[in-house]
C-alpha positions in Angstrom: 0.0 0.0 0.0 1.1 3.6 -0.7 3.0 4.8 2.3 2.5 8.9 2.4 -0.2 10.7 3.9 -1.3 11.3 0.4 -1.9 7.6 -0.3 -3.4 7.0 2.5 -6.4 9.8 2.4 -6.9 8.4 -0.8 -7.4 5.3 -0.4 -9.5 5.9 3.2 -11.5 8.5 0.3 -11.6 5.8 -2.1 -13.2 3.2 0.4 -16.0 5.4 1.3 -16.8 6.3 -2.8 -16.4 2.4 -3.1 -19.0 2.1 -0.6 -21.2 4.3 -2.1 -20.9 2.8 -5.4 -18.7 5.6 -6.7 -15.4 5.7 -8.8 -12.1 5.0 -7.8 -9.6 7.8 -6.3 -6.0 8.2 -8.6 -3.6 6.3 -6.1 -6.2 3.8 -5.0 -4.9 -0.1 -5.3 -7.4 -2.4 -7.1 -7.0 -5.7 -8.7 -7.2 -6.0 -13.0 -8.7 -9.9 -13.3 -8.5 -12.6 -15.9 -11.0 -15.8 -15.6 -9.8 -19.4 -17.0 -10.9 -19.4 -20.6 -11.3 -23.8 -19.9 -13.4 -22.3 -16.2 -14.9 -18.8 -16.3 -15.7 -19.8 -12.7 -11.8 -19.5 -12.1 -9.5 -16.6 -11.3 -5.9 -17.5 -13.4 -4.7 -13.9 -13.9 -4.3 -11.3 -10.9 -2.7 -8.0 -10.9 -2.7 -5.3 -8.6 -2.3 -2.1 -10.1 -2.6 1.7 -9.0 -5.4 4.1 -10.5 -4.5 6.4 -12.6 -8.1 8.0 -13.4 -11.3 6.7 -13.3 -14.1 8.6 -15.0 -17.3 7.7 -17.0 -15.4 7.5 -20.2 -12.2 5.6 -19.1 -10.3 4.0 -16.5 -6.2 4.3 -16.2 -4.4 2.0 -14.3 0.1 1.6 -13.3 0.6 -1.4 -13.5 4.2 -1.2 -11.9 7.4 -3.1 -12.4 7.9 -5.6 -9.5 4.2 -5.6 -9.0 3.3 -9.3 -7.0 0.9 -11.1 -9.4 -0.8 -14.9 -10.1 -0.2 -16.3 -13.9 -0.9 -19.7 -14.9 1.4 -21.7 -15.8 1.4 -25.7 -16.8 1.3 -28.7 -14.2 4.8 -29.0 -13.9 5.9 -25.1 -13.8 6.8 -24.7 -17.5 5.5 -21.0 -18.5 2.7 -21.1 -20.6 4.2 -19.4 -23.8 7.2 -21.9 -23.4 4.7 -24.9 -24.4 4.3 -26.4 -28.0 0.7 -24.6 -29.4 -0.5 -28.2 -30.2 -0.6 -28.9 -26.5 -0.7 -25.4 -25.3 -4.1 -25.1 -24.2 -4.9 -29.2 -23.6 -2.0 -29.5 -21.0 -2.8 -29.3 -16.9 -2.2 -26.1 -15.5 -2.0 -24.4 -11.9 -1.3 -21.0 -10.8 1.9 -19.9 -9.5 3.3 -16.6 -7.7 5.5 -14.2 -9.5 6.5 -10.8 -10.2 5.9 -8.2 -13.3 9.5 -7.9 -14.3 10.5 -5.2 -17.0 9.0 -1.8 -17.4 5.9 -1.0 -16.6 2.6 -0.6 -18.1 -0.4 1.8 -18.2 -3.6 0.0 -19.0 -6.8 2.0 -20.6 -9.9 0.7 -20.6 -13.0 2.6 -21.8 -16.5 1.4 -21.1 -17.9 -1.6 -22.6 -14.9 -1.5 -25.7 -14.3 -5.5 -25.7 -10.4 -4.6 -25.5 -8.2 -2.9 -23.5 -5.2 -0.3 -24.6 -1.4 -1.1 -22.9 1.2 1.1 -23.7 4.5 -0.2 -23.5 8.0 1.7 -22.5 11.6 0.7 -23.0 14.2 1.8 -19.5 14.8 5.6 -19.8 10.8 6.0 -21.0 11.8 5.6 -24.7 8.4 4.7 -25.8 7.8 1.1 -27.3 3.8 0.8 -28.6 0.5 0.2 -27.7 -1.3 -3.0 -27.5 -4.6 -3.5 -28.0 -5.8 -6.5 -25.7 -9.1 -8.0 -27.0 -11.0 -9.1 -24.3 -14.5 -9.5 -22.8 -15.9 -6.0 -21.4 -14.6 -5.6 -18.1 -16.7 -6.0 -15.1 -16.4 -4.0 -12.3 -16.5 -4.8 -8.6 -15.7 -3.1 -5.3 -12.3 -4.2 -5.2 -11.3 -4.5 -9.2 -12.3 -5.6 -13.1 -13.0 -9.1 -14.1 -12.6 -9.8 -17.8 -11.6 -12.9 -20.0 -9.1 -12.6 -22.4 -9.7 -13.5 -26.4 -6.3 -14.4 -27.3 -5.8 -12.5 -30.7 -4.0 -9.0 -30.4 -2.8 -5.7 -32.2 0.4 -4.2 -31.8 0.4 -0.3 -32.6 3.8 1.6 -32.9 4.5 4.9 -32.6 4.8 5.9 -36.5 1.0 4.5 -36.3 1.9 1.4 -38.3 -0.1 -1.6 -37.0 -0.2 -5.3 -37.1 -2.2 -8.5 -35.6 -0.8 -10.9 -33.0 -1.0 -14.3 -31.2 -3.3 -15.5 -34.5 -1.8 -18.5 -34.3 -3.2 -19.3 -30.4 -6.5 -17.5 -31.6 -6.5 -20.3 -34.1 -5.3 -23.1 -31.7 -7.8 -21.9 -28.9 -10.6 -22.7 -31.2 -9.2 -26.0 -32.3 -9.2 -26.9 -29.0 -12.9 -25.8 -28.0 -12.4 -22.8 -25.7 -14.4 -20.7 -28.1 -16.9 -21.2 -30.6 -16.9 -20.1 -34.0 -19.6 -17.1 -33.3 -17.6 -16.3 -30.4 -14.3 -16.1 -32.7 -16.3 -14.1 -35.2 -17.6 -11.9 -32.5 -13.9 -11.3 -31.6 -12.4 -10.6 -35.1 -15.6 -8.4 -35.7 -14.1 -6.5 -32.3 -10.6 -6.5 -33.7 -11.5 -4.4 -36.7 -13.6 -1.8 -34.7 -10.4 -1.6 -33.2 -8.7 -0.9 -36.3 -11.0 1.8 -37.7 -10.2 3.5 -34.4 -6.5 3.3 -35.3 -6.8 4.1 -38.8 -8.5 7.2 -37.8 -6.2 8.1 -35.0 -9.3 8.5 -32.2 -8.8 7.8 -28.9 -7.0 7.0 -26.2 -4.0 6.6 -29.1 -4.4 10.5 -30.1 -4.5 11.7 -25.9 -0.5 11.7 -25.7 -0.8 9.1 -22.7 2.9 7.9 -23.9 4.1 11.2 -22.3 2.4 10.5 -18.8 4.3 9.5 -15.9 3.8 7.6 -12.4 3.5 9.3 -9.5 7.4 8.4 -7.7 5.4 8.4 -4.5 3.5 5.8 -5.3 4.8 2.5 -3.9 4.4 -0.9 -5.2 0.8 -2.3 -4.6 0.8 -5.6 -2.3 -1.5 -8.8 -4.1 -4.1 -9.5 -1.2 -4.4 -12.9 0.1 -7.5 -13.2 -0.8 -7.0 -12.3 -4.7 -9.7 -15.2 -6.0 -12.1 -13.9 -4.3 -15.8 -13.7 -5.8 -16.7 -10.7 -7.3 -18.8 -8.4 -5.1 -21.3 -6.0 -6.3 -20.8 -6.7 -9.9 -21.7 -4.5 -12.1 -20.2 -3.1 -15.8 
């Protein structure tokens, strides 16, 4: 948890709103969630970040370098990405405990879009890209967003140049029955919507987020013990 005086009105602020059904206060820890694509009734991807802003149009989140966070990975500890795609989604799989190593990376998420917006930084803040997660609409809760992730990808770079990824495990996922072939459809229909925003340079791609900058006295956000935790007060 943030350690000023600052951090902590906000997030003693922020638990009042919460109660109240409001917004989030910048500085506030939450937790950004991923269910199982095999179990939607399982939590496999848990990261606490740091709000950023949290309005009726969009919601900013630091997700910081070092953060504590659950991944899955396969039975016997092998990272996912390191398995062959034939086996990649059939496999057993647990969670396991690690760290977000690297730079960080500010997440934007607007209301009901079925992706989110990561922008990615190399050390000394050169910039790197966004990425444009397709994903189910997130759901919030009191304590964070739930979504389910959809496998295929954009990357954009900075001269506005853009290209798909991860088609190969968007192909492979469906192989393997983890999503239907309206469901994939649904998802490439999302992936162009996506597009048309980048082609036309709208937002958040056009707000010069790629100049923002943590707060340095924000600390670290610790992941709570009780991460899986159902979703209370659901709501989008």
């Amino acid at each position: 948890m943030v350690g000023t005086a600052e951090g902590e009105a906000a997030r003693t602020v922020g638990r009042a709103r919460r109660e109240q059904g409001a917004r989030w206060a910048p500085g506030e820890h939450i937790l950004w969630r991923y269910r199982d694509n095999a179990d939607p009734c399982r939590i496999h991807i848990a990261r606490p970040v740091t709000v950023v802003q949290d309005t009726e149009d969009l919601l900013a989140v630091w997700l910081a370098s070092g953060t504590p966070c659950v991944k899955p990975v396969l039975d016997d500890g092998t990272p996912v990405h390191r398995e062959p795609l034939a086996t990649r989604y059939t496999r057993e799989r647990r969670i396991a405990y690690d760290q977000w190593f690297g730079t960080g990376v500010l997440k934007l998420a607007r209301p009901g879009d079925p992706w989110s917006v990561w922008l990615f930084w190399e050390r000394g803040w050169r910039f790197k890209n966004w990425y444009v997660n397709l994903e189910e609409p997130r759901r919030r809760w009191r304590s964070g967003i739930d979504s389910q992730d959809h496998f295929l990808d954009i990357c954009v770079y900075p001269d506005r140049h853009w290209g798909w990824r991860d088609e190969d495990e968007f192909a492979q996922a469906q192989q393997d029955g983890l999503m239907t072939s309206a469901q994939a459809a649904e998802v490439r229909s999302a992936g162009r919507a996506a597009v048309a925003q980048i082609s036309a340079w709208g937002r958040p791609f056009a707000d010069g987020w790629e100049n923002w900058r943590p707060d340095p006295g924000w600390e670290v956000p610790g992941l709570p013990e009780n991460w899986d935790r159902p979703p209370d007060r659901l709501r989008s």
